[in-house]
C-alpha positions as CSV (number, residue, x, y, z in Angstrom):
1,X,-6.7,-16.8,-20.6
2,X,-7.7,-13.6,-18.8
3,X,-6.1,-12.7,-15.4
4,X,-8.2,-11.8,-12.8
5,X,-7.7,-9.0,-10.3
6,X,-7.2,-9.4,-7.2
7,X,-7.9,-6.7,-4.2
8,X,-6.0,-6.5,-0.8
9,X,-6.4,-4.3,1.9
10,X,-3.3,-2.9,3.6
11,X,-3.8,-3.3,7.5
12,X,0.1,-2.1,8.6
13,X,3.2,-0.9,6.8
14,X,7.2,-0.9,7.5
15,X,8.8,2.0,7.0
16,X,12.9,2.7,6.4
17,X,14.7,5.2,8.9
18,X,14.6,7.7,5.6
19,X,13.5,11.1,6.9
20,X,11.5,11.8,3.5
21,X,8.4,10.6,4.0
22,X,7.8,9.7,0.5
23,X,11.1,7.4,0.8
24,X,9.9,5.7,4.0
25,X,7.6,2.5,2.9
26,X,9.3,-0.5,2.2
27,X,6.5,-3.0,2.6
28,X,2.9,-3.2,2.8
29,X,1.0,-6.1,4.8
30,X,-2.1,-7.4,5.4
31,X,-4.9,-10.7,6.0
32,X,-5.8,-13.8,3.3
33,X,-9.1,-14.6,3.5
34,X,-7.6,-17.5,5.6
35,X,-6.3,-15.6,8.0
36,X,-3.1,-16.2,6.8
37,X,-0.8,-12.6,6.6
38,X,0.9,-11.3,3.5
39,X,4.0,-9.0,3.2
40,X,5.3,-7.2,0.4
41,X,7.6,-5.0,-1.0
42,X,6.6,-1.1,-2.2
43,X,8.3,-2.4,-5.8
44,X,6.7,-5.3,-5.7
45,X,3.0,-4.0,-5.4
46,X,3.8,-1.8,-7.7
47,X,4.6,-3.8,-10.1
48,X,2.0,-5.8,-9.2
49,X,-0.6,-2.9,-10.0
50,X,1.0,-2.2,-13.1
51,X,0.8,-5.6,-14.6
52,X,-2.7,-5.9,-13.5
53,X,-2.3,-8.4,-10.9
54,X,-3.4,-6.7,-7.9
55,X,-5.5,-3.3,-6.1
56,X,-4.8,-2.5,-2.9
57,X,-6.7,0.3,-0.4
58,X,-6.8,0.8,3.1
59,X,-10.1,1.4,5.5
60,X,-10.3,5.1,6.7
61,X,-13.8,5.4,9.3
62,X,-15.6,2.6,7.5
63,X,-14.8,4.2,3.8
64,X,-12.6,2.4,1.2
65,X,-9.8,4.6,-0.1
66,X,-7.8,3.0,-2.8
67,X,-3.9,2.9,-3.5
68,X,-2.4,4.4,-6.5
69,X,0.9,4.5,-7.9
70,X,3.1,8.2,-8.0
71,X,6.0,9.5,-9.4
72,X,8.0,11.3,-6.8
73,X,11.4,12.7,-8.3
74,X,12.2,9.8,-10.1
75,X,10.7,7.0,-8.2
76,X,7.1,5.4,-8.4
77,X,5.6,4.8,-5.1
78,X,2.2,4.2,-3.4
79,X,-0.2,6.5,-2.6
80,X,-3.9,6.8,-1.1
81,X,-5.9,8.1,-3.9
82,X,-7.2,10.6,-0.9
83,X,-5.5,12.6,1.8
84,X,-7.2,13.2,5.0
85,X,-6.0,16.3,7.5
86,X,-3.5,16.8,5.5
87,X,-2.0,13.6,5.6
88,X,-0.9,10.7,3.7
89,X,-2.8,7.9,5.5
90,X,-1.0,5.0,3.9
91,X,1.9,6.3,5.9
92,X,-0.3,6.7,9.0
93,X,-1.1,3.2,9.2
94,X,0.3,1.2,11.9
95,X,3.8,-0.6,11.7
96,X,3.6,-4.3,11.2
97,X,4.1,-6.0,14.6
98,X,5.1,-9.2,13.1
């Protein structure tokens, strides 16, 4: 049996108090098809990408930018395949609210 892939956008994030900001995000969030929300972890994603599980991108002015995995020091975390002004725009999205 096969698994099948599943793709998520990322609609907010929550950041620690870490004033690196490629130590800040702790969890990344976003809609079911339902409606429903989802919520989770930076390892967890990541672990999810690496097993296959899941994609994840965010929406930058009506364009797709997907999420990789990077090695900073000697942590993996997530990163937008694309920076924009200088900026790493998964960090630039808005904190979750719920």
């Amino acid at each position: 049996m096969s698994l099948i892939m599943s793709r998520h956008e990322i609609k907010c994030i929550d950041k620690s108090n870490r004033t690196n900001p490629n130590e800040r995000l702790e969890f990344i969030s976003g809609l079911n098809g339902n409606g429903t929300r989802w919520r989770v972890s930076q390892e967890k994603a990541i672990e999810g990408i690496e097993s296959g599980k899941w994609e994840f991108f965010i929406m930058v002015n009506g364009l797709e930018i997907d999420i990789e995995i990077s090695i900073y020091g000697h942590y993996k975390i997530l990163k937008a395949k694309t920076v924009v002004n200088g900026l790493e725009i998964l960090l630039s999205l808005p904190e979750c609210s719920y």
